[in-house]
C-alpha positions in Angstrom: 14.5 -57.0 172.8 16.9 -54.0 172.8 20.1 -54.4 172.6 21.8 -52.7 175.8 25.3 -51.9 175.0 25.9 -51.6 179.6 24.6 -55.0 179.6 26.5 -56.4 177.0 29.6 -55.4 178.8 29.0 -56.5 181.8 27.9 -60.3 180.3 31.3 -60.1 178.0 33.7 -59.1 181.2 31.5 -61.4 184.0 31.0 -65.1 181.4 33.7 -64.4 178.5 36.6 -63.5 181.4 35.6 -66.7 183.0 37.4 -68.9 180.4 39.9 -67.1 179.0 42.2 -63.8 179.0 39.6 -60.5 177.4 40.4 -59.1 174.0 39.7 -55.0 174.1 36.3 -54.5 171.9 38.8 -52.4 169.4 41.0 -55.3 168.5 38.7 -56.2 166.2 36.5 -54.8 163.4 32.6 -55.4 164.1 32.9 -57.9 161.1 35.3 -59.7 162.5 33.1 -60.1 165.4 30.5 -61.3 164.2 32.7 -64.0 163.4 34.4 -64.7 166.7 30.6 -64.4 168.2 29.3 -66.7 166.0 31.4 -69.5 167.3 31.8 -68.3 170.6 28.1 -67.7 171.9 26.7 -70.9 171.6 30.3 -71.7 173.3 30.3 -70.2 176.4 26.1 -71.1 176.2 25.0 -67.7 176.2 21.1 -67.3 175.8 20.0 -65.5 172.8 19.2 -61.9 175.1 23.0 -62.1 176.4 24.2 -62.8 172.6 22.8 -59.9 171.5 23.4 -57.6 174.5 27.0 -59.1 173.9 27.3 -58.2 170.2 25.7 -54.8 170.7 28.6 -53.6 173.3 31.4 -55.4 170.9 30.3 -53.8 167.9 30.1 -50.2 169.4 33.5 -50.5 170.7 34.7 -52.3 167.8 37.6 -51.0 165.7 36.7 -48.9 162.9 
């Protein structure tokens, strides 16, 4: 699958923003991303395509 950085966003604002307030992409590093993602994919029961649709728009807009 490739990773669709469009798609990813609109996953992260439509399923993330239904639970709780949305951090901006740049308030964290990628690495600390992965992190957050890690725990909150399964969480929020993405399927593996959103995850990494998901990851792919918070790590381009991640923090540097």
């Amino acid at each position: 699958i490739k990773p669709d950085i469009e798609t990813g966003k609109t996953i992260f604002t439509n399923r993330c923003g239904n639970c709780h307030g949305l951090p901006k992409p740049d308030d964290f590093t990628a690495k600390s991303w992965e992190g957050i993602l890690s725990y909150m994919i399964p969480k929020a029961r993405l399927s593996k395509e959103q995850g990494i649709h998901v990851t792919a728009y918070l790590k381009a807009s991640a923090a540097k």
